[in-house]
C-alpha positions in Angstrom: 3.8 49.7 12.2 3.4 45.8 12.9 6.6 43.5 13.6 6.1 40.3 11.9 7.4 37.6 13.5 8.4 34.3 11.7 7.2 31.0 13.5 8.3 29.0 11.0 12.0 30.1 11.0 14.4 27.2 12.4 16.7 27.3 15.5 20.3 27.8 14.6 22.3 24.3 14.2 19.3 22.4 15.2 17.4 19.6 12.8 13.9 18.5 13.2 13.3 15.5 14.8 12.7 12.4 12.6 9.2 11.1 12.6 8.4 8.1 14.9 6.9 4.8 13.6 3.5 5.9 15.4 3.8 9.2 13.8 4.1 7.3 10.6 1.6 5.0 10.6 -0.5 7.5 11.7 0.6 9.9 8.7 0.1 6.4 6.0 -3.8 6.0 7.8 -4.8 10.1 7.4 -3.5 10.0 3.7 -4.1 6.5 2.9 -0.5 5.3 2.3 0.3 1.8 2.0 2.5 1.0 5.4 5.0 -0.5 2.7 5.8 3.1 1.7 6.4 4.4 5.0 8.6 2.1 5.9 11.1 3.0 2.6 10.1 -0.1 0.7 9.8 0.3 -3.2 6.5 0.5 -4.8 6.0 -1.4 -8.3 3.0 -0.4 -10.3 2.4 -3.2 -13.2 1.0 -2.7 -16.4 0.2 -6.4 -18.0 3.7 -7.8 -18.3 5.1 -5.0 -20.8 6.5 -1.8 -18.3 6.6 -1.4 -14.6 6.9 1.5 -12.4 9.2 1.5 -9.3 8.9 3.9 -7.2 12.3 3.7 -4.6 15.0 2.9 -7.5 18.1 4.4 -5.9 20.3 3.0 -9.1 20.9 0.4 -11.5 23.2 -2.9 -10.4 22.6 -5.0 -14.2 21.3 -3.8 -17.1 21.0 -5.8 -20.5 18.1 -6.9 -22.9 17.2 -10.2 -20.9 18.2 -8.7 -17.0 17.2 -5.4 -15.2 18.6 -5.2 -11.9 17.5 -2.3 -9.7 18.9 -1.4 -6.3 15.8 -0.4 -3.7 17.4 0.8 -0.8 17.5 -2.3 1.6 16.7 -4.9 -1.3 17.3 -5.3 -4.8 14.4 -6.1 -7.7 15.5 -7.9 -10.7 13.5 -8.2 -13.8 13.8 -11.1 -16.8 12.4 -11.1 -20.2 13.2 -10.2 -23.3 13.7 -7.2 -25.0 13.8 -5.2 -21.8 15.1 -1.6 -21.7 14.9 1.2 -19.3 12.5 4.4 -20.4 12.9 6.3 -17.5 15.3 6.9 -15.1 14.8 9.9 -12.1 16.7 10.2 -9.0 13.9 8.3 -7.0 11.8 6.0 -10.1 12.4 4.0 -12.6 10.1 2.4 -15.8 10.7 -0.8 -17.2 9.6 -2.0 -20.7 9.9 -5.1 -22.6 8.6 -8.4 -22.2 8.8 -9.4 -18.8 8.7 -12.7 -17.6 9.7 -12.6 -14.0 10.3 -10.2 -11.0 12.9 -11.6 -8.1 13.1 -9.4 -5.0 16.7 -9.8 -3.4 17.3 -9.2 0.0 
């Protein structure tokens, strides 16, 4: 009978290493990643000026009918318009809809 031997099984009390910016960039190039991804910066995917996707929400700072503000990690992205509302809302994304009239990134 055959012992099977786990390679994949971690070292007790250590953590893997975190990734280096080479490593990254080289990671971004093979799967064709923006570099503003794998640096932590939010994504926003626009569709016309009626609902955008950010990818990177890690909360809401404002919320009415006329302001969305979204917190991004290192910066903030606020949203104006009218009639604006939040239709989705995960742990990492958010979609806004409504009218929207501008987009502010705060830093």
């Amino acid at each position: 009978m055959k012992k099977r031997i786990n390679r994949n099984r971690r070292v007790a009390g250590r953590q893997p290493e975190p990734l280096s910016v080479d490593a990254k960039a080289k990671l971004g190039d093979v799967f064709d990643i923006p570099q503003s991804a794998m640096a932590g910066m939010p994504q926003i995917e626009l569709s016309g000026n009626r609902e955008a996707l950010v990818d990177g929400c890690q909360g809401v700072l404002e919320y009415d009918d006329t302001v969305i503000k979204l917190s991004t990690g290192k910066m903030s992205v606020m949203f104006t318009g009218r009639s604006l509302q939040i239709k989705v809302l995960t742990h990492n994304s958010a979609i806004v809809g409504g009218y929207i009239t501008g987009i502010e990134f705060i830093t």
